[in-house]
N, C-alpha and C positions, 0 to 999 in steps of 0.2 A: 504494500500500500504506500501510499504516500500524500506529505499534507496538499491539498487542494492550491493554485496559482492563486494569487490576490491577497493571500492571508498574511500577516504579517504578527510578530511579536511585537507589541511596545509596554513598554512599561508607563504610567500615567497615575499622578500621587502615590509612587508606591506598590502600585497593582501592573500585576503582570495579565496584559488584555491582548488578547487574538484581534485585530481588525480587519475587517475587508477593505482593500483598496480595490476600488472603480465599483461603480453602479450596480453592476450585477453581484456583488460580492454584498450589498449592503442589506441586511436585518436589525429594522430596531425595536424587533420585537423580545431580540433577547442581547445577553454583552456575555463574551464567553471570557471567564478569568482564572487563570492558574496558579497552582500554587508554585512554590519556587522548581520543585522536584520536577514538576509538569511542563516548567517553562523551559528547564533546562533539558530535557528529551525534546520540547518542538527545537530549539534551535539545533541539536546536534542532528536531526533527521528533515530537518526542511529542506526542500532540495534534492532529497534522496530518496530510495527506495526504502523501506523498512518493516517489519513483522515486531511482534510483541516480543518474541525471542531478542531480538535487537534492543529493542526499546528495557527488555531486564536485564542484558549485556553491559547497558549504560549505566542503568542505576548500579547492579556491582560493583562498575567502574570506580563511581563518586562515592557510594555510603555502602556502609557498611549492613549488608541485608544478605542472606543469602536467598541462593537459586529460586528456590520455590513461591516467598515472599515475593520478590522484584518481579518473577514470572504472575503471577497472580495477579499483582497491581499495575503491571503492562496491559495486563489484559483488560482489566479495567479501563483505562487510560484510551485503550484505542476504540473500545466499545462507544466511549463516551464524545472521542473525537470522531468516529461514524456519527453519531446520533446530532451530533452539532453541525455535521455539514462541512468539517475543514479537512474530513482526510477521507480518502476512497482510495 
């Protein structure tokens, strides 16, 4: 999978927000916000190809969680970026 064209990472007082850049990319019916963990897998996989396996690759990487934890909560993670529309 990978995150959708348009979307972009910024950070805004503090919060880390998904936005869509251009018209088609805009919903304000909702504001999608992450937390730090979440922000730090979109930037290392924007751009790229990536699977949930990848995305608990990363969290290994940074914190200290093993395998089945970071596997679980990837899977989380990517369920909930399907469901918002920024990754397919």
């Amino acid at each position: 999978m990978k995150i959708k064209e348009g979307f972009r990472l910024r950070t805004i007082c503090g919060e880390n927000i998904v936005v869509g850049e251009g018209l088609s990319q805009v919903n304000f019916n909702k504001m999608i916000v992450l937390n730090d963990s979440a922000a730090f897998l979109f930037g290392e996989v924007q751009g790229r190809e990536f699977t949930a396996e990848t995305l608990a690759e990363l969290l290994e990487g940074r914190y200290e969680v093993d395998h089945e934890t970071a596997l679980r909560d990837s899977r989380i993670i990517v369920d909930k970026w399907k469901d918002a529309g920024i990754a397919q």
